[in-house]
N, C-alpha and C positions, 0 to 999 in steps of 0.2 A: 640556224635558229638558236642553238646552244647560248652565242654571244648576246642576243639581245634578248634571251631571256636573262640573263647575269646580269648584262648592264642595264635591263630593267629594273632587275630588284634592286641594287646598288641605287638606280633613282627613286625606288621606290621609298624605302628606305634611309637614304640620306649617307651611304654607306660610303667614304671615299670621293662624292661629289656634294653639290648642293642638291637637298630634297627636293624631287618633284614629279609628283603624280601624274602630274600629265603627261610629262615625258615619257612615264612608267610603263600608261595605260595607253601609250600611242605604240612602243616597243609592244607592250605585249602583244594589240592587237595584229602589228608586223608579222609576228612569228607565229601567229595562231593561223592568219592567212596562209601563212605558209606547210601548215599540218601539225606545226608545235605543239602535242598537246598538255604539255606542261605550261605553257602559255595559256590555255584555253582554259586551264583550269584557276592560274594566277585570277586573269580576267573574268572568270566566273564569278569568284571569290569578291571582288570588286565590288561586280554588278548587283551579287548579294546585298552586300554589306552596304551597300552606294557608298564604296570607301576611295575617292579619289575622280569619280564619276554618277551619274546621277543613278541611285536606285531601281534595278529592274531585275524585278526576279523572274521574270518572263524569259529574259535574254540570259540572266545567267544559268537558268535548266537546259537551253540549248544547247549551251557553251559546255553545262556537267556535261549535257547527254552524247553530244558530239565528239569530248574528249573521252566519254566512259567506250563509246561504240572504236574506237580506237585504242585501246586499253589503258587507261591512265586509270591505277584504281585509286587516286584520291578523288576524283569526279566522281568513281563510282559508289565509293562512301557517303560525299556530298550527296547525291543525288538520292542515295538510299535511304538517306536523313529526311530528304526534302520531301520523297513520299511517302515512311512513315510519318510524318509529323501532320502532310496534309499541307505542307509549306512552299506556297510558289507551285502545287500540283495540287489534281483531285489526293486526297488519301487512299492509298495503295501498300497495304502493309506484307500482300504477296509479291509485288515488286521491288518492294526495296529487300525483303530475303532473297528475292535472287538476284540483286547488285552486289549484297554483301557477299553471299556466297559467291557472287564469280569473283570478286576480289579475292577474297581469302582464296579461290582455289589457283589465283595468278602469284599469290604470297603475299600477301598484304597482309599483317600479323595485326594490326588493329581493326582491320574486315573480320578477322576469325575474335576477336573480343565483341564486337557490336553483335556477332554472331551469337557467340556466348550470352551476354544480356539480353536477348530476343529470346534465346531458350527459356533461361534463367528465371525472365517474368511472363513468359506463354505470350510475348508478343508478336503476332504474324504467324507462329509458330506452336502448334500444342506444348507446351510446356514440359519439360524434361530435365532436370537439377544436372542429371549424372550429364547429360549432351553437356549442358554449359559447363561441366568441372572439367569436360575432356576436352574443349573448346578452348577455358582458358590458360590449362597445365600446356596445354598446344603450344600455345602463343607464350606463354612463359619460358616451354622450353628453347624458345627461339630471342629472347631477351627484352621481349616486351614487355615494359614496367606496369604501362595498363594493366594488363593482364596480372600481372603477381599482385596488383593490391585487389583487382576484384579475387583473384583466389585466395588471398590473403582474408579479404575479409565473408566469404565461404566458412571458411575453415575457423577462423574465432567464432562467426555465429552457428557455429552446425548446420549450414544450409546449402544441402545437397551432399553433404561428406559429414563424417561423423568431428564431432565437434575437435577440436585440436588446438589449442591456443599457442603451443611452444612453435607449431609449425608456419602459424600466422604470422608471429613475432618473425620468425626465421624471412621468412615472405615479405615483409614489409621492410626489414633489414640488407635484402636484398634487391628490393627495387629503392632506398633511400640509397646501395651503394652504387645504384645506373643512373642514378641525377633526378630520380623521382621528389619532385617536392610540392603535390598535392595531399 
């Protein structure tokens, strides 16, 4: 499945061949058949977005939920998105902290930031500053730039850590030197 997830995205994108989506979304659903679930999450992504096929978000929470129940934890982000939000699901904001959390506890370092801003603003979750400063130094420690600008921007506003402006600076100097350009 590896191959035509590759030579999917290359059609997807235009990469190397001439652009085309269908081709894209015909590969991916090959390999998703097949148990791909990096495929399944491509083709989720898709169906989302109705980016190359017609919009159904019905079909793409199967496709998160099918690739998350397998472990792929970018579905299981998606998917934790899609039930806090209330998006393409009833709202579920006890479900989607436990998709994050079983991401983050598979290492998924931007599961452990989404975790973090669930703390952070008591969403899903009783509200806890010190959980999301430990949540995002977590995922900092491991090179996620997400992560250093929300601790970055913690630490200039005093929020949840005592205020620190040099440290911020530092924090944001170091997620500009990982390619950070939000």
């Amino acid at each position: 499945t590896r191959a035509m997830i590759n030579l999917a995205g290359h059609c997807y994108q235009g990469d190397g061949v001439p652009r085309n989506k269908l081709k894209a979304i015909q590969l991916y659903q090959q390999a998703s058949d097949l148990g791909g679930t990096d495929s399944m999450f491509n083709l989720a992504v898709c169906y989302y977005n109705g980016d190359g096929v017609t919009q159904d978000k019905t079909k793409a929470i199967q496709l998160y939920q099918k690739a998350s129940d397998l472990g792929n934890t970018l579905a299981m982000i998606n998917l934790a998105a899609c039930y806090s939000q209330g998006d393409g699901v009833p709202q579920d904001k006890t479900k989607a902290i436990q998709l994050y959390q079983k991401a983050a506890n598979l290492g998924n370092t931007h599961a452990v930031v989404n975790l973090g801003k669930c703390y952070m603003k008591g969403d899903g979750v009783p509200k806890d500053e010190s959980k999301a400063i430990q949540l995002f130094q977590q995922a900092a420690d491991l090179g996620d730039v997400g992560a250093m600008v929300n601790l970055a921007v913690c630490y200039f506003e005093g929020d949840g850590v005592a205020q620190d402006k040099s440290k911020a600076i530092q924090l944001y100097q170091q997620a500009v030197d990982l390619g950070n350009t939000h």
